[in-house]
C-alpha positions in Angstrom: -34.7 -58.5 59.3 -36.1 -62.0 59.5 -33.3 -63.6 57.2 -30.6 -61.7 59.6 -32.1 -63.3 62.6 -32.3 -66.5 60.9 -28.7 -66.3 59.9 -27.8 -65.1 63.3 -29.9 -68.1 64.8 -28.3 -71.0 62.9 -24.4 -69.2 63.5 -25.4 -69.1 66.8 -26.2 -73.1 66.6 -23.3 -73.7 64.8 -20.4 -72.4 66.9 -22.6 -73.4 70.4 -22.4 -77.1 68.7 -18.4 -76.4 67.9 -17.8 -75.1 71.2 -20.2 -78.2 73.3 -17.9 -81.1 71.2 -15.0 -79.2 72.2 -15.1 -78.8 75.2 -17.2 -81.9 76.6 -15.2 -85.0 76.0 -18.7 -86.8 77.3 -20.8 -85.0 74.5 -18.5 -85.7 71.9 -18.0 -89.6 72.4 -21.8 -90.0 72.5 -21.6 -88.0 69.0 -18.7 -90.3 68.0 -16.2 -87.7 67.6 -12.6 -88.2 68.9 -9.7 -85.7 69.2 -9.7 -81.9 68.5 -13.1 -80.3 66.6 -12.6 -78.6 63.0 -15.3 -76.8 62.1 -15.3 -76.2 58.0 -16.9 -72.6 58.7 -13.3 -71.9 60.8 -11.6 -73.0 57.3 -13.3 -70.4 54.5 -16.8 -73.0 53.6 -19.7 -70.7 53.3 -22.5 -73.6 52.8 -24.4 -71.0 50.7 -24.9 -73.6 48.2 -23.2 -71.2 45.1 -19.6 -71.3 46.6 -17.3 -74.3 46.1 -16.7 -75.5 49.5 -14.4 -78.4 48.6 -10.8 -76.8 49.3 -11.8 -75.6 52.8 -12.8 -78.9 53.7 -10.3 -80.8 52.6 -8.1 -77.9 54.4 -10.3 -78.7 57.6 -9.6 -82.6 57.0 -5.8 -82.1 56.4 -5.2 -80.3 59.5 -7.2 -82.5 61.6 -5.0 -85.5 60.0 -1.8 -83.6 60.7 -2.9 -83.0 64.3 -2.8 -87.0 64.8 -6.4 -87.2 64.4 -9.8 -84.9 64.8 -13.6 -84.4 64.1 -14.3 -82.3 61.3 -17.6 -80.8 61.6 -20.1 -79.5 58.7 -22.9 -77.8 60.4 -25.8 -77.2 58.8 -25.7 -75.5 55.4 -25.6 -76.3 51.8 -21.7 -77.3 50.9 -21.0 -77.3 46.5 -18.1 -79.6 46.2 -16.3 -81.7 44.4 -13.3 -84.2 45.4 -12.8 -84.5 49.2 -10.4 -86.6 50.4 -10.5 -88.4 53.6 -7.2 -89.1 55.5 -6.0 -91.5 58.5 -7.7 -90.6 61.6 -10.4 -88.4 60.8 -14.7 -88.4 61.2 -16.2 -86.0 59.2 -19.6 -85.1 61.4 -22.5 -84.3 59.1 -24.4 -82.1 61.1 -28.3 -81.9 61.1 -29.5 -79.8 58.6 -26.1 -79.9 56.4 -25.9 -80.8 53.0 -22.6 -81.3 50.9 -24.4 -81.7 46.9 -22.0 -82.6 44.0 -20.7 -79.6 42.1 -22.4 -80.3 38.3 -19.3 -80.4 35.4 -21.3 -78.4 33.1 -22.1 -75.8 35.6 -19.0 -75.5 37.5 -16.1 -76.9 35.2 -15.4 -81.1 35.1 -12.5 -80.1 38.8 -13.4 -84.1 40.5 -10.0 -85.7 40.9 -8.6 -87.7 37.9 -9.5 -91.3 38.1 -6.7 -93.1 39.1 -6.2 -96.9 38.9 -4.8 -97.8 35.7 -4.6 -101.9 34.8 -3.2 -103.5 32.3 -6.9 -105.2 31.7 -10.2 -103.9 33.1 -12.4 -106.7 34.1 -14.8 -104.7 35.6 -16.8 -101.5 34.7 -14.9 -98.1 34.7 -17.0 -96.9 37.5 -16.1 -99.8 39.8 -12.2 -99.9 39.0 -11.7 -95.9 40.4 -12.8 -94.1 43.7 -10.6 -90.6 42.9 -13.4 -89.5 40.7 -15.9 -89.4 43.4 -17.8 -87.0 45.9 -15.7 -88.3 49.3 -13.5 -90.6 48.7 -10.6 -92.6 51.2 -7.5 -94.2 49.6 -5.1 -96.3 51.8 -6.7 -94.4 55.2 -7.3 -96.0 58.2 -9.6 -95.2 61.1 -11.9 -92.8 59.1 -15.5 -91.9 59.4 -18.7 -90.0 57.8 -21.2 -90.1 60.5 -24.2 -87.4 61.6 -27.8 -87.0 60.7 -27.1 -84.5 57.1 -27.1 -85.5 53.4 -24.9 -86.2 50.5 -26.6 -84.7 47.3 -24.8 -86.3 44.2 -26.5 -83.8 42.0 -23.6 -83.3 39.4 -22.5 -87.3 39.5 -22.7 -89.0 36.4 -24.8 -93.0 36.4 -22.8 -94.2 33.3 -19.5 -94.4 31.8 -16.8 -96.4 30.0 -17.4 -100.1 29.9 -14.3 -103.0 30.9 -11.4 -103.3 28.4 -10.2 -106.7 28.6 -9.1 -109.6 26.2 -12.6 -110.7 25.6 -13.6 -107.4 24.0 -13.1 -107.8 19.7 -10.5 -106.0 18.8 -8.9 -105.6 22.2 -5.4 -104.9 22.6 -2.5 -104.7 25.3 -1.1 -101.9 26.5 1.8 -103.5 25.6 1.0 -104.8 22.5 0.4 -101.3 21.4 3.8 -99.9 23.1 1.9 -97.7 25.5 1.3 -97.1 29.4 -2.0 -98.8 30.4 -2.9 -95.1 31.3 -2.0 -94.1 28.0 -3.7 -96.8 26.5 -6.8 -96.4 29.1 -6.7 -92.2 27.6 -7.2 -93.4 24.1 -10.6 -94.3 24.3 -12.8 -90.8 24.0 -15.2 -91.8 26.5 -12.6 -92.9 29.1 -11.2 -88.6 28.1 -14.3 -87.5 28.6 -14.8 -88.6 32.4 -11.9 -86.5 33.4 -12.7 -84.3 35.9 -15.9 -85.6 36.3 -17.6 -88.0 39.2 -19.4 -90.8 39.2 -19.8 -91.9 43.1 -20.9 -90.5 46.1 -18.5 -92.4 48.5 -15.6 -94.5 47.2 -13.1 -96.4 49.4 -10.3 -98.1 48.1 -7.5 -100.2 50.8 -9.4 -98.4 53.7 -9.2 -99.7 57.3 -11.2 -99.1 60.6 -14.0 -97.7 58.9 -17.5 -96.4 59.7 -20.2 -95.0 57.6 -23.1 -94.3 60.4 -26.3 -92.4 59.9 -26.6 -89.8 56.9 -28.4 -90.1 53.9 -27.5 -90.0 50.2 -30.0 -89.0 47.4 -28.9 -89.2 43.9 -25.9 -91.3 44.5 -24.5 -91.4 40.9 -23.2 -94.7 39.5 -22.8 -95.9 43.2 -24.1 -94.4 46.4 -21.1 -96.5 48.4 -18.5 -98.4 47.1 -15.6 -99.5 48.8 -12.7 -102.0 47.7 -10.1 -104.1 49.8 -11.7 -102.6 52.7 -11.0 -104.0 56.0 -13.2 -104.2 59.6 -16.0 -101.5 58.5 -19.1 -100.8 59.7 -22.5 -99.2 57.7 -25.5 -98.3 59.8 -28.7 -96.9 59.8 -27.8 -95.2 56.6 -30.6 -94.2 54.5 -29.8 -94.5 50.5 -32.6 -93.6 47.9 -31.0 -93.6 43.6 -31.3 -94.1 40.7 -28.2 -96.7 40.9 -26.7 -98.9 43.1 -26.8 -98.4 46.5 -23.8 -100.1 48.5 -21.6 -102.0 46.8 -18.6 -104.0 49.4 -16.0 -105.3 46.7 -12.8 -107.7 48.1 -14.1 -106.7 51.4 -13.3 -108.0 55.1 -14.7 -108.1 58.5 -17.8 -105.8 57.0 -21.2 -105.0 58.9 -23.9 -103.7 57.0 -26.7 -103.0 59.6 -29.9 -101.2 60.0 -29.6 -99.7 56.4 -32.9 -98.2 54.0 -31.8 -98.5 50.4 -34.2 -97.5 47.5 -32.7 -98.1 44.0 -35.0 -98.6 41.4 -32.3 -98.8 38.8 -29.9 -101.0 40.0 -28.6 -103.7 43.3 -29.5 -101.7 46.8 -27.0 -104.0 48.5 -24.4 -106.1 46.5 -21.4 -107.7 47.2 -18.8 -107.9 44.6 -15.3 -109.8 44.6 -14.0 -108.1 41.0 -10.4 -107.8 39.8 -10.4 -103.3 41.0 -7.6 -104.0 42.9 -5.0 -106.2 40.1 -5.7 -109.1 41.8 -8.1 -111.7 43.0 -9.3 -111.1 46.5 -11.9 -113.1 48.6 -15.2 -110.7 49.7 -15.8 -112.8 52.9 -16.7 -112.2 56.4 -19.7 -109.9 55.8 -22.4 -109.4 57.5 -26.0 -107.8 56.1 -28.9 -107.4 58.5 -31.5 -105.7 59.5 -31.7 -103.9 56.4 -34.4 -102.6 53.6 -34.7 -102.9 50.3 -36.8 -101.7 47.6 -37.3 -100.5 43.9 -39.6 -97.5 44.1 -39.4 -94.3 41.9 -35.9 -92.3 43.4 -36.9 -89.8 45.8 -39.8 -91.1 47.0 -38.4 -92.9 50.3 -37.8 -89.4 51.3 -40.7 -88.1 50.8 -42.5 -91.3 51.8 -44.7 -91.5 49.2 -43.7 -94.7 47.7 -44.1 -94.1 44.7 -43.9 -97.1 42.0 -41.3 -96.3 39.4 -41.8 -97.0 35.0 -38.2 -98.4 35.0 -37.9 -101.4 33.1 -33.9 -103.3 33.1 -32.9 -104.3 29.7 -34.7 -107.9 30.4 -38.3 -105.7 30.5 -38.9 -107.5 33.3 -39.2 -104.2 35.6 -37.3 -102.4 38.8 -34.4 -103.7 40.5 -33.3 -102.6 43.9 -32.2 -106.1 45.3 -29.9 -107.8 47.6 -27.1 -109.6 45.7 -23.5 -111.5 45.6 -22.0 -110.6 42.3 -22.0 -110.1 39.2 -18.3 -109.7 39.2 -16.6 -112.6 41.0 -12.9 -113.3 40.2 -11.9 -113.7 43.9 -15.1 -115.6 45.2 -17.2 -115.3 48.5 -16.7 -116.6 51.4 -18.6 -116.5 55.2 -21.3 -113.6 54.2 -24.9 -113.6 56.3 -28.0 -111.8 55.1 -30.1 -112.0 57.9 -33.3 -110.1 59.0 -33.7 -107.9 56.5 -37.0 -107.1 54.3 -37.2 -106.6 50.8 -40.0 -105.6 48.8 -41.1 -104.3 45.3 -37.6 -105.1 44.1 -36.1 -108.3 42.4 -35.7 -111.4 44.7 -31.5 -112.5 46.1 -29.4 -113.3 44.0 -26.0 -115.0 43.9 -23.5 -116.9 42.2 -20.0 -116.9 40.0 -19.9 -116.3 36.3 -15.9 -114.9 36.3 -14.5 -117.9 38.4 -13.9 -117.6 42.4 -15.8 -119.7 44.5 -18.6 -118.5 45.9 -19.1 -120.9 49.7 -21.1 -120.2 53.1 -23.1 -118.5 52.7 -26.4 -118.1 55.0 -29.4 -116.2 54.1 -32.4 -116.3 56.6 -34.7 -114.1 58.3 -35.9 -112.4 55.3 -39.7 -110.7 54.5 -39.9 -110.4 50.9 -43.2 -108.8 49.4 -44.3 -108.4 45.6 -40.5 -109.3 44.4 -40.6 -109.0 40.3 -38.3 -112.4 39.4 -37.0 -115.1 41.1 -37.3 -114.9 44.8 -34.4 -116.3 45.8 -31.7 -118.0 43.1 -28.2 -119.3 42.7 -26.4 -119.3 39.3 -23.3 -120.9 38.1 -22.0 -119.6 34.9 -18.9 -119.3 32.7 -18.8 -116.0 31.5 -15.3 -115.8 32.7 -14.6 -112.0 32.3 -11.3 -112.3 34.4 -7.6 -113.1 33.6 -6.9 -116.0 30.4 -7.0 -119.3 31.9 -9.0 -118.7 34.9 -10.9 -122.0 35.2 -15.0 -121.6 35.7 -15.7 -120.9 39.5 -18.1 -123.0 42.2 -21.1 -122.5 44.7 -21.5 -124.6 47.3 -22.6 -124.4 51.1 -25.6 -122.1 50.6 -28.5 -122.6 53.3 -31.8 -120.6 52.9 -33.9 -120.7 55.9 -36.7 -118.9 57.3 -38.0 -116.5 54.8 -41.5 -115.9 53.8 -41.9 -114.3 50.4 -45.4 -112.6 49.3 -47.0 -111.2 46.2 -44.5 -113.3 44.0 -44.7 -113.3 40.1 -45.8 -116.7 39.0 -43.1 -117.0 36.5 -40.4 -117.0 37.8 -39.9 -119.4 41.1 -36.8 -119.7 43.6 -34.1 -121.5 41.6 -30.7 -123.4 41.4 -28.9 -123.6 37.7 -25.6 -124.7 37.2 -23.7 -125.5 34.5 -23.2 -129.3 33.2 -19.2 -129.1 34.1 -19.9 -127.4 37.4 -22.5 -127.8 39.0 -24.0 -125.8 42.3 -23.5 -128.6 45.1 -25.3 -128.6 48.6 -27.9 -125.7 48.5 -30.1 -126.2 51.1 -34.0 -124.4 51.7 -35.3 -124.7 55.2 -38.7 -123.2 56.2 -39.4 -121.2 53.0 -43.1 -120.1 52.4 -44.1 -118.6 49.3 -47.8 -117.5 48.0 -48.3 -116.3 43.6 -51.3 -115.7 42.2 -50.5 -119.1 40.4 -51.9 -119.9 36.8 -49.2 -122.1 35.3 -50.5 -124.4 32.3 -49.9 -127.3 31.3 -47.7 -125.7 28.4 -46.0 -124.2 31.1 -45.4 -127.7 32.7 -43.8 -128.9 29.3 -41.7 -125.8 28.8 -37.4 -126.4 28.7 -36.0 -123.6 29.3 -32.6 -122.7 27.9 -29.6 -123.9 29.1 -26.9 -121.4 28.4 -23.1 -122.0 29.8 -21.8 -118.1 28.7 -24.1 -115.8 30.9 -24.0 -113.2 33.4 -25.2 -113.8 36.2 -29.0 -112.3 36.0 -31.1 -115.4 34.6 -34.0 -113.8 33.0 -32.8 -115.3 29.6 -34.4 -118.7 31.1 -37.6 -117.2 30.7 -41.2 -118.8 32.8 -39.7 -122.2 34.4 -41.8 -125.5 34.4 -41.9 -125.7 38.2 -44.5 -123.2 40.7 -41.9 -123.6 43.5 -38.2 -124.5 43.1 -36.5 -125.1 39.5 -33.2 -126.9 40.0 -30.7 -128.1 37.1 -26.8 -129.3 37.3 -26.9 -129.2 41.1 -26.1 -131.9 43.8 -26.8 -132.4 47.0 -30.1 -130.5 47.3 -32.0 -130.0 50.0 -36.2 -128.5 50.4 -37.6 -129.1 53.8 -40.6 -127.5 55.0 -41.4 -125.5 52.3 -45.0 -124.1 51.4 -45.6 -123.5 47.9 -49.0 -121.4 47.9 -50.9 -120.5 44.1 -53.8 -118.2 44.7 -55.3 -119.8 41.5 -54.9 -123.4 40.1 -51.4 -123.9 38.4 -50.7 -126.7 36.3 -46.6 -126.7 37.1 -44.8 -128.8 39.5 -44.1 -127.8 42.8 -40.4 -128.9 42.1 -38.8 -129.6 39.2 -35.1 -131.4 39.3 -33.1 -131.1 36.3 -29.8 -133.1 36.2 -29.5 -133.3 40.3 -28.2 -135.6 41.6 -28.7 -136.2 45.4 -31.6 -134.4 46.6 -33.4 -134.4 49.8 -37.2 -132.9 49.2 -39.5 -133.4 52.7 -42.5 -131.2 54.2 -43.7 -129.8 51.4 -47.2 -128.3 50.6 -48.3 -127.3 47.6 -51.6 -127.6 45.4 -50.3 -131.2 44.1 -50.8 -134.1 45.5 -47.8 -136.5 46.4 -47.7 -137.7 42.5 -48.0 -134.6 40.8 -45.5 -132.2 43.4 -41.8 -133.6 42.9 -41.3 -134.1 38.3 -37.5 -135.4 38.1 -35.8 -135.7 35.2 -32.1 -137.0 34.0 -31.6 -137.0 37.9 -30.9 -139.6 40.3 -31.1 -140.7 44.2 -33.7 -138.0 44.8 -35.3 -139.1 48.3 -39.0 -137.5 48.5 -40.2 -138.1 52.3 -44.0 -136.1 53.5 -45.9 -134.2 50.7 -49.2 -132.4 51.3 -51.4 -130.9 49.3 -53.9 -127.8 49.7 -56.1 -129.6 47.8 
């Protein structure tokens, strides 16, 4: 009798909700729905959790698109899908208490839509080049959204699959070469067969505009918990993002707001922005805004169930978690005009940024940040030449990057802030304004001495440097530098450098304190018109 007046209780819930959006235009804007109310229930979904719901939402969503626009409403209940596909017009409202949890391959049959964008080279992963083979996904639409407080479970999404195919690879050929179809020539590999039918994203957008992404969480979010591509004027906020990958990835993006967000990925970037080659063709990431946002590496699940807890992942560096804010690694069309501003990061690696496929990578402001017990490099911008992108693309640039106001704690002696270039392009005008950072210090004088690596072919992570000479900044091949009231603070007595400048030239360094006195905080090598104005020491 109880589970009959349960059941009663929450259909009663369900069509009061349905009916109160329908019929109170007043209601309904505060909830963010617009135009006529499709309730999935109304279209055959059970939400039992052992029927495939899938078909009767994307019935719900057709209709509503049909109808020149519409809300369609999941109330609560457990929803088994696989592809649903978002068109022009429509807000899907996740309704407290609702769940839609990816339909497992191996339980349920590999039924995700095919992946879809087939290119004559891949310079990018498989899983950032498609959005078809993905829980929800939105191609071409415009004025969409996924709002409301419920969940998206990517239970049955994959976290790996098929690498890039491009001329860099041994033994790479052309579609061409080899008389095929770059989808016939993409279907030859046995892994790229194998993901057929299968997912590997909760959320993939792909030439979207007017878009908003507002409230709901994701747990489990396969290879990508949001990824969108040549999206235009989009808003994310308060979302609330916890695994095992990356969180929310804005590729060749415009006119993007990232606000108010929790991201836990211990396994991967929580935020990144990426300018790859997904959609055939180099395009700009610019105009994006991230604040107000969290970011952290602990074990998946436990944001959730707020217990924190610290997660045994180590990257392929050993170094430990991820779960940071970054611009990259894939940059073929460049950056332009992004903010990160007021957000906290902690337990996570520190920001990273920079262009190792070409593109220029230019204003970029990040300031306003808390960052506590970060596991590398605090902050960091990296020039490179990997040059995974088209033959002849020429190596990339970074310049106009200011870092201001950010107080980091807890940091790993090791590995301070740092600006590396390349000898034939350099990072130019990289400014830090008001940065305070406390280690636990311990740098020896063998430490001091230490030259680290100088490698032109990388990606963009920089762990391959190893400890750096310097407590505070490390700088080589830049120009026009700039460190003004910066605190460098070592719990214990460090024999390093506060700064070290390798092959800058033009530098600005003024305000700082650190344990060195004048003569031992600024060591400058192979550089030149480096102006050093007040130094103080803790000592």
């Amino acid at each position: 009798m109880r589970e009959v007046r349960v059941e009663f209780e929450r259909r009663t819930m369900i069509l009061g909700l349905s009916a109160a959006l329908a019929t109170s235009p007043a209601l309904a804007t505060a909830a963010g729905v617009h135009g006529s109310v499709h309730d999935v229930r109304h279209y055959g979904a059970r939400g039992d959790g052992r029927s495939i719901d899938s078909p009767a939402i994307n019935r719900a969503i057709r209709n509503a698109s049909r109808a020149g626009g519409g809300t369609v409403l999941v109330p609560a209940g457990r929803y088994l899908c696989f592809s649903i596909r978002l068109l022009d017009n429509v807000t899907l409202l996740l309704a407290t208490g609702s769940v839609i949890e990816a339909a497992d391959p191996a339980v349920h049959g590999a039924r995700y839509d095919p992946p879809e964008n087939d290119l004559e080279e891949q310079f990018q992963d498989f899983g950032i080049t498609h959005v078809h083979n993905s829980l929800i996904y939105g191609d071409g639409a415009s004025n969409i959204a996924i709002i409301g407080r419920g969940m998206l479970h990517g239970v049955g999404l994959d976290r790996e699959g098929p690498g890039d195919r491009w001329h860099g690879r041994p033994g790479w050929q052309s579609p061409a070469a080899l008389g095929l179809s770059p989808r016939e020539a993409r279907l030859r590999d046995p892994k790229e067969q194998a993901a057929v039918g299968r997912a590997n994203k909760t959320i993939g957008l792909m030439r979207c505009r007017n878009v908003r992404l507002r409230d709901f969480t994701i747990l489990q979010g396969g290879h990508f918990g949001v990824i969108a591509h040549g999206v235009t004027n989009m808003a994310i906020e308060g979302l609330t993002v916890d695994t095992d990958r990356d969180g929310i990835d804005i590729d060749c993006c415009r006119d993007v707001r990232v606000t108010g967000c929790v991201v836990n990925a211990p396994k991967d970037d929580a935020i990144v922005l990426k300018s790859s080659y997904a959609l055939g063709r180099k395009v700009a990431c610019e105009d994006v805004t991230v604040s107000g946002c969290r970011t952290m590496g602990y074990a998946m699940g436990s944001l959730l169930d707020g217990s924190y807890r610290p997660s045994d992942y180590r990257a392929p560096d050993k170094i430990g978690v991820l779960g940071r804010i970054k611009l990259g690694t894939e940059s073929n069309g460049g950056f332009r005009n992004i903010r990160i501003v007021d957000c906290t990061c902690e337990n996570s690696r520190g920001i990273l940024m920079g262009v190792v496929d070409g593109g220029t990578l230019e204003d970029v402001l990040v300031s306003g940040i808390i960052m506590r017990d970060p596991v590398n490099h605090p902050l960091f911008v990296r020039q490179a030449a990997r040059l995974r992108a088209p033959a002849g693309t020429p190596v990339g640039q970074c310049r106009r990057i200011r870092f201001s106001d950010i107080t980091i704690s807890g940091a790993d002696p090791r590995f301070p802030c740092g600006v590396a270039g390349i000898a034939d392009a350099p990072v130019e005008d990289v400014s830090f304004t008001d940065i305070d950072v406390t280690h636990r210090g311990g740098g020896t004088a063998a430490d001091a001495a230490r030259v680290p690596p100088d490698r032109r072919e990388t990606s963009l992570e920089v762990s391959f440097m190893g400890p750096l000479p310097a407590l505070g900044l490390f700088a080589r091949h830049a120009r026009r530098l700039a460190l003004r009231n910066a605190t460098f603070r070592a719990e214990a007595p460090d024999a390093r450098p506060a700064v070290v400048l390798d092959d800058v030239r033009g530098a600005i360094v003024d305000g700082l304190i650190s344990p060195h006195t004048r003569e031992g905080a600024v060591a400058a090598q192979n550089s030149s018109d480096i102006a050093i104005g007040d130094v103080h020491s803790f000592a």
